[in-house]
C-alpha positions as CSV (number, residue, x, y, z in Angstrom):
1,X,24.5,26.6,20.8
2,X,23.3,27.9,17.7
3,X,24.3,31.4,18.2
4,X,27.3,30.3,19.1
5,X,28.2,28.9,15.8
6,X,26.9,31.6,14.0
7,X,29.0,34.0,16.1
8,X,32.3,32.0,15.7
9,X,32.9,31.7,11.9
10,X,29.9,29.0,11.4
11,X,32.2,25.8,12.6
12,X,30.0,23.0,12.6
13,X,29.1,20.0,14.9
14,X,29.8,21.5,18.2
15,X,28.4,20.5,21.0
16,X,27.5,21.8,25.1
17,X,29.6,19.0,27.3
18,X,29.7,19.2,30.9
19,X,27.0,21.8,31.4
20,X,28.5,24.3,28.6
21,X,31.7,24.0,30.3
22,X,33.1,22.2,27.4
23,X,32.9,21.8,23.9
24,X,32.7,19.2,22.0
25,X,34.2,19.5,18.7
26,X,34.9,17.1,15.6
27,X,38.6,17.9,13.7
28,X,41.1,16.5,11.9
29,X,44.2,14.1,12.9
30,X,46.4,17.7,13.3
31,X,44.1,19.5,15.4
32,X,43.5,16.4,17.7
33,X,47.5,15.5,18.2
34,X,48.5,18.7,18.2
35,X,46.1,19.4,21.8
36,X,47.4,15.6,22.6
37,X,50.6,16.9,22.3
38,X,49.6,19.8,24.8
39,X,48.4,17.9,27.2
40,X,52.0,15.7,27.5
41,X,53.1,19.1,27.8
42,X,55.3,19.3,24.3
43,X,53.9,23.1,23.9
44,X,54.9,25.0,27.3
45,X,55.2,27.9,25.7
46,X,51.2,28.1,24.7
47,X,50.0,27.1,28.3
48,X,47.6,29.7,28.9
49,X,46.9,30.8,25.7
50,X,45.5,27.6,24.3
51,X,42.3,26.2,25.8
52,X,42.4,24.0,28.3
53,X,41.6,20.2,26.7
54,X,40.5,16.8,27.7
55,X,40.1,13.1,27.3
56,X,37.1,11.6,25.9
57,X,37.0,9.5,28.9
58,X,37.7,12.4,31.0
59,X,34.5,14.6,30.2
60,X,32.1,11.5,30.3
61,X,33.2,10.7,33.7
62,X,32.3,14.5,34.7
63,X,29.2,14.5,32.9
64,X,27.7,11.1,32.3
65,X,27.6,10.9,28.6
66,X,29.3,9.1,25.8
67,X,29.3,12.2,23.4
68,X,29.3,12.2,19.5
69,X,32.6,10.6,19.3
70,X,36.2,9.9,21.1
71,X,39.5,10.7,20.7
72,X,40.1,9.9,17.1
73,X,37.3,12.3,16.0
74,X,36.5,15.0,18.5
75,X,38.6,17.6,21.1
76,X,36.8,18.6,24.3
77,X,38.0,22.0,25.5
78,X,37.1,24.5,27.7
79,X,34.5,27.0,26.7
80,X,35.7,30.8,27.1
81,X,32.1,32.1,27.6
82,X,31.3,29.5,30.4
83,X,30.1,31.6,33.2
84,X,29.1,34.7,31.1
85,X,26.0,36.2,31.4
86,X,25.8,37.9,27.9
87,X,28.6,36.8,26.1
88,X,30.2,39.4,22.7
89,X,32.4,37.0,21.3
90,X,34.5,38.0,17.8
91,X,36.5,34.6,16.3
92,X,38.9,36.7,14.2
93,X,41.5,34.7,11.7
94,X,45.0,35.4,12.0
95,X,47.5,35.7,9.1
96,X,47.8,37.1,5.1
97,X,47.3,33.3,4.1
98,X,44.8,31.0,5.1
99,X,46.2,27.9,3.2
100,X,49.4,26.6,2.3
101,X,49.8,24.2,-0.9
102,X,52.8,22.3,1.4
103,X,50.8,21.4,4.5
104,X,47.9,20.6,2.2
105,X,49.5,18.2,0.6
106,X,50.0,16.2,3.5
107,X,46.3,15.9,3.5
108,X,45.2,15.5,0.0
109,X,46.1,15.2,-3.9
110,X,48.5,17.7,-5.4
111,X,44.9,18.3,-7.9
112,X,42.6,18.8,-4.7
113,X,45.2,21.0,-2.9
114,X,46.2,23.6,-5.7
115,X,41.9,24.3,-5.8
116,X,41.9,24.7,-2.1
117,X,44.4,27.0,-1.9
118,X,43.6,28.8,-5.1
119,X,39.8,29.2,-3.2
120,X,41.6,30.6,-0.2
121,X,43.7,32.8,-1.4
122,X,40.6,34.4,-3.3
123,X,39.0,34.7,-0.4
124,X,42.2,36.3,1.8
125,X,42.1,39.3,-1.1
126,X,38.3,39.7,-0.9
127,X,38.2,39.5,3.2
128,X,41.5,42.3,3.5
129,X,43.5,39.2,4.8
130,X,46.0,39.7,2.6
131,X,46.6,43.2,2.8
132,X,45.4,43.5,6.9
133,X,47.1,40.4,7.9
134,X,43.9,39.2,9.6
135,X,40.1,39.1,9.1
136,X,37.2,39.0,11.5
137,X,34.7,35.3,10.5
138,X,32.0,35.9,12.9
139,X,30.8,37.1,16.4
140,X,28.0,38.9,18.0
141,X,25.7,40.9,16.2
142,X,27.2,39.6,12.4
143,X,24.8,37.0,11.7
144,X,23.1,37.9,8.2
145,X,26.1,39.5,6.9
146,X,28.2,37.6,4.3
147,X,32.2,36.5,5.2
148,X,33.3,38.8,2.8
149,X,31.5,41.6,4.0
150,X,32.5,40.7,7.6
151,X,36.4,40.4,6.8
152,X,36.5,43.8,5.0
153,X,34.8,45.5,7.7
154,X,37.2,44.1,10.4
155,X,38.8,47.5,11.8
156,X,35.0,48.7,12.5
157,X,34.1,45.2,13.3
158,X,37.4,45.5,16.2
159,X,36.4,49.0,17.2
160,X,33.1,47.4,18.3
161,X,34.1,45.1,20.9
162,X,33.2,47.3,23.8
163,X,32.0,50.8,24.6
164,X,34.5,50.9,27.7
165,X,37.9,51.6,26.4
166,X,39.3,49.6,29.4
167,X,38.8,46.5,27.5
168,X,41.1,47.6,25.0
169,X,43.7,47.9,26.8
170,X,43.1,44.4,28.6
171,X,42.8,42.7,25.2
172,X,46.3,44.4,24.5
173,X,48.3,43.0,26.8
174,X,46.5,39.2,26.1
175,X,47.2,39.6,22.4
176,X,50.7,40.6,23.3
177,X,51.2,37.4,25.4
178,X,49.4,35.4,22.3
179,X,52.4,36.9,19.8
180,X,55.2,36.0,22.3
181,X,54.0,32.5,22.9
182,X,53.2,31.5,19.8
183,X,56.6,33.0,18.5
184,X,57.8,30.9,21.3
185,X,56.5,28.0,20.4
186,X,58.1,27.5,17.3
187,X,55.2,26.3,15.5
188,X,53.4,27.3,12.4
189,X,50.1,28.6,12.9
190,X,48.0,28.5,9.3
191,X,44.1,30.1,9.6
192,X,44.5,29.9,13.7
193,X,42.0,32.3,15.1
194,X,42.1,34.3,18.0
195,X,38.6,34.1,19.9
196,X,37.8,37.1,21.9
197,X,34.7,37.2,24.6
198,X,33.3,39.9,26.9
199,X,30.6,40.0,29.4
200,X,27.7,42.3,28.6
201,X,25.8,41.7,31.4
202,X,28.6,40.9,34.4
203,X,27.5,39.7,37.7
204,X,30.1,42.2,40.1
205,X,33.1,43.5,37.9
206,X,33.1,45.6,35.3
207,X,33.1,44.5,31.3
208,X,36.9,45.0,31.3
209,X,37.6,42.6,34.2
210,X,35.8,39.8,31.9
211,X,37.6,40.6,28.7
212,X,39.7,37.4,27.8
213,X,40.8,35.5,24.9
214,X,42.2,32.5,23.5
215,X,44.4,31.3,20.0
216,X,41.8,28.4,18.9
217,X,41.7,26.3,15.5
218,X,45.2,23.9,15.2
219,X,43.8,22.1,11.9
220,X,46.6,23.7,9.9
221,X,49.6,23.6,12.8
222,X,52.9,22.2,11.6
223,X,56.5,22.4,13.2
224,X,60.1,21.4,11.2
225,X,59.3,18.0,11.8
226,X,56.5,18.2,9.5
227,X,57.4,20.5,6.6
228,X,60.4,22.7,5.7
229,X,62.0,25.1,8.0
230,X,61.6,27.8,5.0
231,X,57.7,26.5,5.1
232,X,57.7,27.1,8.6
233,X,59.5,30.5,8.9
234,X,57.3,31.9,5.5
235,X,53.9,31.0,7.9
236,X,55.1,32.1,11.0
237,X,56.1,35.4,10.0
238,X,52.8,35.5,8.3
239,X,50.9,34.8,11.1
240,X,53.5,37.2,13.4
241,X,52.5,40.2,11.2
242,X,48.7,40.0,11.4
243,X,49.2,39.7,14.9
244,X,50.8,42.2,15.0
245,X,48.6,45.0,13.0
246,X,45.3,43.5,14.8
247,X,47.3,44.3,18.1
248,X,48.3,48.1,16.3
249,X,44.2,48.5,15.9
250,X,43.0,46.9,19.0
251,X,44.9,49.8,20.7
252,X,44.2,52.1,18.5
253,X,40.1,51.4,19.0
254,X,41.1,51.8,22.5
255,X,42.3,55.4,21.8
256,X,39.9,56.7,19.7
257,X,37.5,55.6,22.7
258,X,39.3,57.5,25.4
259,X,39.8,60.7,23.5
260,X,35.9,59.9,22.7
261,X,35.2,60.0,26.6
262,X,37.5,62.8,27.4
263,X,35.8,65.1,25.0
264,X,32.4,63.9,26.2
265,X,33.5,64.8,29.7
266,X,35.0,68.3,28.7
């Protein structure tokens, strides 16, 4: 559980449900309605994309336990390593903003938002966000190495992610389906991450048949019916461009890897 913290940008308080089928994670009002919300089916367009989430009531009637909290503190969802041997996992945010002063204001004083966002915006110029559009937080094999260190490294941190340059290309069509949903959706995704996992070790298929990925972290999600449509356009054209450039250099690692082999097997 530990390592898996470490590995996913250090979010805290989550815990093994069901066997390590689920997690149990504690979050705000946003993140909590906004997977409510998914599963009444408001959000058809992430289906897939999103994890898979639960009912309080639901996971302590598979596995027996109350759990930390309920349903006005936690979200259960599914957990994308279940199942995998030795799990790489990378938890990279998405977008040249992490914060916006407008959506933080729904949450807290106009005094405690401006420092927020002013803190966050120093740390999307130190981590490349700004300029890259995204920034790798954590994953396999980072632990020990600072955030800031982490996000500036994240085209060598995403040229990492396998040896076996068929993964590549798998995580290029998921990411693809990730931009087209969540420009789909309509929503505004601010310092939503994109959690990628691979199987080291598999049992039968190859690395590249367990590649797979999901768009996690809603804390920040807002539509037209919470702030301005100009809000909403700004962040999802935002969040639209660092998708795609970490799409450009997720195939682009892929290349460099064939090209790699080929001249290996020349």
């Amino acid at each position: 559980m530990t390592r898996l913290l470490e590995e996913t940008g250090g979010h805290g308080g989550i815990e093994d449900r069901v066997g390590g089928k689920i997690k149990e994670k504690p979050t705000n009002d946003v993140e909590r309605g906004f997977y409510a919300d998914m599963r009444a089916g408001k959000h058809p367009a992430l289906d897939g994309v999103v994890p898979h989430s639960y009912t309080a009531e639901q996971v302590q009637t598979m596995d027996g336990e109350k759990g930390k909290g309920d349903d006005s503190t936690h979200i259960y969802i599914d957990n994308l390593t279940h199942d995998m041997k030795m799990p790489k996992v990378l938890d990279i945010k998405v977008g040249e903003s992490t914060a916006s002063k407008q959506e933080l204001l729904t949450s807290m004083s106009k005094a405690d938002a401006w420092k927020k966002k002013m803190k966050l915006k120093v740390a999307d110029k130190v981590t490349g966000s700004a300029d890259r559009g995204y920034r790798a937080v954590g994953g396999t094999g980072l632990k020990g190495k600072s955030r800031r260190t982490i996000g500036r490294e994240s085209e060598q941190i995403v040229q990492g992610i396998s040896a076996d340059p068929s993964v590549y290309d798998l995580l290029v069509e998921q990411l693809t389906h990730v931009r087209t949903a969540a420009e789909n959706s309509g929503l505004a995704f601010i310092a939503a991450s994109v959690l990628i996992a691979v199987d080291e070790q598999p049992a039968a298929e190859s690395p590249a048949a367990t590649a797979k990925l999901n768009l996690i972290d809603f804390a920040h999600t807002f539509g037209p019916e919470q702030l301005s449509e100009e809000q909403v356009k700004k962040y999802r054209t935002r969040f639209d461009k660092g998708m795609a450039r970490l799409i450009a250099d997720v195939k682009a690692a892929g290349a460099a890897k064939k090209q790699a082999e080929e001249e290996t097997g020349a």
